[in-house]
C-alpha positions in Angstrom: 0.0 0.0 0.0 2.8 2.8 0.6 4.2 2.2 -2.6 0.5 2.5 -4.2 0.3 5.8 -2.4 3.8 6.7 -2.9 4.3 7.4 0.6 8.5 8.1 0.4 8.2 8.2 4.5 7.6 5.3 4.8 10.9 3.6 3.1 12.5 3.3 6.9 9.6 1.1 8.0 10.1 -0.9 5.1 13.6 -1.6 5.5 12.7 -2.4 9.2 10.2 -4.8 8.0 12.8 -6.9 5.6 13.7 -8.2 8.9 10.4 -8.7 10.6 9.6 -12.7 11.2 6.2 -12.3 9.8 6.8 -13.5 6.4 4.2 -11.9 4.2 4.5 -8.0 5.3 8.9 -8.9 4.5 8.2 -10.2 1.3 5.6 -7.2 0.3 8.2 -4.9 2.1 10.9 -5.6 -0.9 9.0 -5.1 -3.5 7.8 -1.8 -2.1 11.1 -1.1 -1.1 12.1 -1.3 -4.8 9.0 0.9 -6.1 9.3 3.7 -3.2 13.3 4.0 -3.1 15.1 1.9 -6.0 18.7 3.7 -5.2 18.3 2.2 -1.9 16.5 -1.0 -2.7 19.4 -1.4 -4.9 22.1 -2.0 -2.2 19.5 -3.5 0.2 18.3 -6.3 -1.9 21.0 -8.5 -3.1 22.2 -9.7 0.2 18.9 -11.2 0.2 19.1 -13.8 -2.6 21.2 -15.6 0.0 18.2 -15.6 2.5 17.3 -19.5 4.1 13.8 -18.2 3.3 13.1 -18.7 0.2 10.3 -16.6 0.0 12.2 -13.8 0.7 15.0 -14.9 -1.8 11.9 -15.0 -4.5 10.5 -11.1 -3.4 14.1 -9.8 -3.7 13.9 -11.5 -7.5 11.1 -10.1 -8.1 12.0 -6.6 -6.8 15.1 -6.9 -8.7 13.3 -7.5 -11.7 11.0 -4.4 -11.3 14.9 -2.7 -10.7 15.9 -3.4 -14.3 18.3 -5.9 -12.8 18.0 -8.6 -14.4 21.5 -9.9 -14.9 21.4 -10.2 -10.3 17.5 -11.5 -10.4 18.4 -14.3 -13.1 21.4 -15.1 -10.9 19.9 -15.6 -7.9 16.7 -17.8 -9.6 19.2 -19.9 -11.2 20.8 -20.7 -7.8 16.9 -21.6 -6.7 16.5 -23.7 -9.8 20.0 -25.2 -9.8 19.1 -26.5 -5.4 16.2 -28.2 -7.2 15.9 -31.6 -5.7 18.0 -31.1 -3.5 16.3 -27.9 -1.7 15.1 -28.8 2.4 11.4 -30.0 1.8 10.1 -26.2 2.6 11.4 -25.0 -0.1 
């Protein structure tokens, strides 16, 4: 919703909630993140395709995406594709 509204204020909040153990409000968080400040977004997103959720690993593709950065977002869904099989059953 506060990227809908474009409600820059809230970007601190956002990054806050990348790290918040409810998963759905951190995975909406990126992609906001990445429609609300993209300069930022930028430097906190990456670290996330390394995330043990994978979830989260899948929002910062996603967001990534949105960021025109495609050549990072490929990266990290190739690294989800390549675990395959071999991903813990929650994945």
């Amino acid at each position: 919703m506060a990227a809908a509204l474009g409600a820059d204020e809230m970007v601190p909040k956002l990054e806050a909630l990348l790290s918040s153990p409810h998963r759905r409000p951190r995975y909406e968080a990126a992609r906001s993140l990445a429609k609300l400040a993209p300069v930022r977004a930028r430097k906190i997103l990456p670290p996330l395709l390394s995330s043990s959720d994978v979830g989260q690993r899948c929002s910062a593709i996603s967001a990534l995406m949105e960021l025109g950065e495609r050549a990072l977002a490929l990266e990290g869904l190739m690294q989800l594709i390549t675990r395959g099989e071999r991903a813990p059953v929650a994945e």
